[in-house]
C-alpha positions in Angstrom: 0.0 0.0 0.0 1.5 3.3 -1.6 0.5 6.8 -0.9 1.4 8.6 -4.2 1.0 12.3 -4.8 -0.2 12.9 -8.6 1.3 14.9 -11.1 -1.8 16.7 -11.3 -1.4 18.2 -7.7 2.6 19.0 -8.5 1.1 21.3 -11.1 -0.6 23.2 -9.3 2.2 23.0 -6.5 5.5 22.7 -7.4 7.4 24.3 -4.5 5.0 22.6 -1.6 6.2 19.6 0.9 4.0 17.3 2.4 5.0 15.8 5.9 3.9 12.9 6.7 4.2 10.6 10.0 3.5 7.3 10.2 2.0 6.5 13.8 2.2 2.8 14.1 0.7 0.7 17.1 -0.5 2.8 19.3 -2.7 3.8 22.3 -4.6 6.2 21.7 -8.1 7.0 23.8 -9.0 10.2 25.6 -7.1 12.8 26.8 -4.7 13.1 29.5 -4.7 16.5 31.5 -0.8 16.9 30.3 -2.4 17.0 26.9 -5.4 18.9 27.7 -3.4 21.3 29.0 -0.5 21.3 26.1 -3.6 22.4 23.9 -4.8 25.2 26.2 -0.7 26.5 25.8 -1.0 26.3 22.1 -4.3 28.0 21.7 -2.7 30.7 23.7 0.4 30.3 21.7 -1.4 30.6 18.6 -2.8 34.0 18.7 0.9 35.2 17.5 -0.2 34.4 14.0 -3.7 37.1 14.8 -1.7 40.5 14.1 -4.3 41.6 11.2 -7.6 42.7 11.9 -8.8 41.0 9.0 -8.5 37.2 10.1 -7.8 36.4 6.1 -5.2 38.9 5.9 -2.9 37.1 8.5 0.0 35.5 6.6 -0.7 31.8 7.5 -4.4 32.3 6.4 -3.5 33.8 3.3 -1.7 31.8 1.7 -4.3 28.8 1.7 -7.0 31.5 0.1 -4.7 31.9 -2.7 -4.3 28.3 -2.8 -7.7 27.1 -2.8 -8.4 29.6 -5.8 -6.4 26.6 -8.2 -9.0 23.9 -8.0 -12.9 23.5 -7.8 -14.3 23.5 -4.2 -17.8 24.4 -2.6 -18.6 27.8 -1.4 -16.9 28.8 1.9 -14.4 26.2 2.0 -11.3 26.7 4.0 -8.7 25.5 5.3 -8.2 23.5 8.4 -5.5 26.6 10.1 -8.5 29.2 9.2 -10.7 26.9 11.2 -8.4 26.3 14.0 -7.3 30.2 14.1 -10.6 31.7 13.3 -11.8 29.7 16.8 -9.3 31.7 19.0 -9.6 34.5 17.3 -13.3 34.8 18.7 -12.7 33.6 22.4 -13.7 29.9 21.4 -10.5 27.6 22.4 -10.2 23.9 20.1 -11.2 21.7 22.8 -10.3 18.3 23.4 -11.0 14.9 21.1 -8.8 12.3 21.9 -4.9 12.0 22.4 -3.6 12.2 19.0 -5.9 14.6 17.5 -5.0 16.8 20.3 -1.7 16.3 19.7 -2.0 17.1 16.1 -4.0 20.3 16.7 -1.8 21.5 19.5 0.9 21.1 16.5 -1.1 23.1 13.8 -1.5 25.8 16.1 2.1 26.1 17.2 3.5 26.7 14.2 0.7 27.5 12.3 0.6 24.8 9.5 -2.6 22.5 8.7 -2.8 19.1 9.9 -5.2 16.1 10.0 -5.3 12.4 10.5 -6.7 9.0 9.3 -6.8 5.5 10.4 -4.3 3.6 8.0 -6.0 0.6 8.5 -9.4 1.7 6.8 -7.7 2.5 3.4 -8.7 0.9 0.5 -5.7 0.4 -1.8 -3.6 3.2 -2.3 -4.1 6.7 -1.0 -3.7 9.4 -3.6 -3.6 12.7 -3.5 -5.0 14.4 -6.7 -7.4 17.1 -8.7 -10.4 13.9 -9.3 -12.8 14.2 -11.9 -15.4 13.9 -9.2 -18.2 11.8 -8.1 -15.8 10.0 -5.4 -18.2 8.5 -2.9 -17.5 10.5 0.9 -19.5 10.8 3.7 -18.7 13.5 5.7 -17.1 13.5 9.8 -20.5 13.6 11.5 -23.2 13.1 8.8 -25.2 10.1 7.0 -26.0 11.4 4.1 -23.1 11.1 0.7 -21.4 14.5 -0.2 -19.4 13.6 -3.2 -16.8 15.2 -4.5 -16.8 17.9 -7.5 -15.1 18.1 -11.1 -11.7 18.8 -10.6 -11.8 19.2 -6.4 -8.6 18.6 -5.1 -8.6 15.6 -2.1 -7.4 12.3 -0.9 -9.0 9.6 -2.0 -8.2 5.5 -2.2 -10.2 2.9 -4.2 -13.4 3.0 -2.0 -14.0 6.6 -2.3 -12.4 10.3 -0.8 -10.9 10.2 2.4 -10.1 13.9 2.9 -11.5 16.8 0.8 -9.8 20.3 -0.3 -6.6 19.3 1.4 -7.6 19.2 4.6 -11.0 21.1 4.6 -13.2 18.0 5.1 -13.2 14.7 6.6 -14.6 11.4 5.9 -16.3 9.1 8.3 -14.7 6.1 7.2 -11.8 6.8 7.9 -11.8 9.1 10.9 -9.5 8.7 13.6 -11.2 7.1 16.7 -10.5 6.2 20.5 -9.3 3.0 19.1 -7.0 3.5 15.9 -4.1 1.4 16.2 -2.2 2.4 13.2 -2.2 6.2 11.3 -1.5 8.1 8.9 -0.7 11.8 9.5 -0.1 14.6 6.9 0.7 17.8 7.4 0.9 20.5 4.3 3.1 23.0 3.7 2.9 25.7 0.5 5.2 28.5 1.3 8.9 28.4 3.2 8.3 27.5 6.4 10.4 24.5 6.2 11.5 24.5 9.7 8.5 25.1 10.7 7.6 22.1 9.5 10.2 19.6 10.7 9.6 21.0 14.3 5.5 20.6 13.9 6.1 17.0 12.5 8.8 16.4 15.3 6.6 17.9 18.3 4.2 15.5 17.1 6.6 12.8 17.1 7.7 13.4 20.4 4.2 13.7 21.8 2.7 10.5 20.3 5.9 8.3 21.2 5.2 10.0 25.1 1.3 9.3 25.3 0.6 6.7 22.8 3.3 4.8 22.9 3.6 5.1 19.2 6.3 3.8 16.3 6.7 6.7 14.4 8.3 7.2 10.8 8.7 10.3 9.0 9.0 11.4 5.3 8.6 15.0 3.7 7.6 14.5 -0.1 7.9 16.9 -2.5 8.4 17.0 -6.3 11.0 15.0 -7.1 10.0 12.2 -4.3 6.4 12.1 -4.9 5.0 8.5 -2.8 5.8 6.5 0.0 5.3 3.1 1.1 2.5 2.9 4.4 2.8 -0.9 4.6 
């Protein structure tokens, strides 16, 4: 089982990276208050990326406007770090999930990148990521009813269907990250220089899920010229 990133999303990003972490047996479950409270410090930490009045304008925001411009997606859509900002920017913290999402969110809003997770074990042969031609079967994080994806939509899909939608806008169901995922696999996305930004995020989260999940981690950072991976 490959993940292979598609010439078709090169095209429309040359320069990015994608970091990925491979989070193999482990124990994840609710919360402990050591990560409960590493998430309060990072929502806290996080309003250093709020210095424009105009949440959009703020530098992390704005270049994932400009990037969701290149490819088809529904009105409003935005990008996981808008999310997560634009919920401390108005007084409403991100509040707790389970261990490794908390992890991965205390991450994103660190160092300001866009994150998200999936249960490797629910993957249908390989995961791509690619502009679709649409129609992939997905059922969004928290509803019944099919949501398919759109003519030339940018997302994650495998052989069953899409897993994540508009890089990390939109979860599936299927393959949602729950109290008892064993095995994961974690990308986070990266479109402008923030390199080592990005090697700290992925290594915080390291770190953190080797502490309190007792994880195997491996990491890769893919870009142009080293497009896929192997998951297992």
């Amino acid at each position: 089982m490959k993940f292979v990133v598609d010439k078709s999303y090169w095209n429309l990003f040359s320069n990015s990276k994608l970091g990925v972490l491979l989070l193999k047996n482990m124990e994840n479950g609710e919360s402990t208050n050591e990560i409960k409270n590493m998430l309060v410090e990072a929502n806290n930490e996080a309003k250093k990326y709020l210095t424009k009045e105009v949440l959009s304008e703020n530098p992390v925001i704005a270049v994932w406007r400009e990037a969701y411009k290149k490819f088809k997606t529904k009105k409003g859509v935005r990008s996981s770090i808008e999310a997560l900002l634009k919920r401390v920017n108005s007084g409403n913290p991100v509040s707790s999930i389970n261990k490794l999402v908390d992890i991965y969110n205390s991450a994103s809003l660190k160092y300001g990148l866009p994150c998200g997770a999936e249960d490797l074990d629910s993957f249908v042969g390989n995961l791509k990521l690619t502009i679709t031609d649409g129609g992939d079967k997905f059922i969004p994080l928290g509803s019944d009813e099919e949501d398919n994806t759109l003519p030339n939509e940018l997302c994650y899909i495998d052989n069953e269907g899409a897993i994540c939608r508009c890089f990390n806008w939109r979860d599936g169901a299927r393959t949602m990250v729950k109290d008892e995922t064993k095995n994961s696999f974690l990308i986070m996305e990266l479109l402008d220089n923030r390199l080592e930004e990005l090697n700290l995020a992925l290594d915080y989260i390291s770190e953190n899920a080797k502490k309190y999940l007792n994880a195997d981690v491996e990491k890769y950072i893919l870009d142009i010229e080293n497009p896929e991976i192997t998951l297992k």
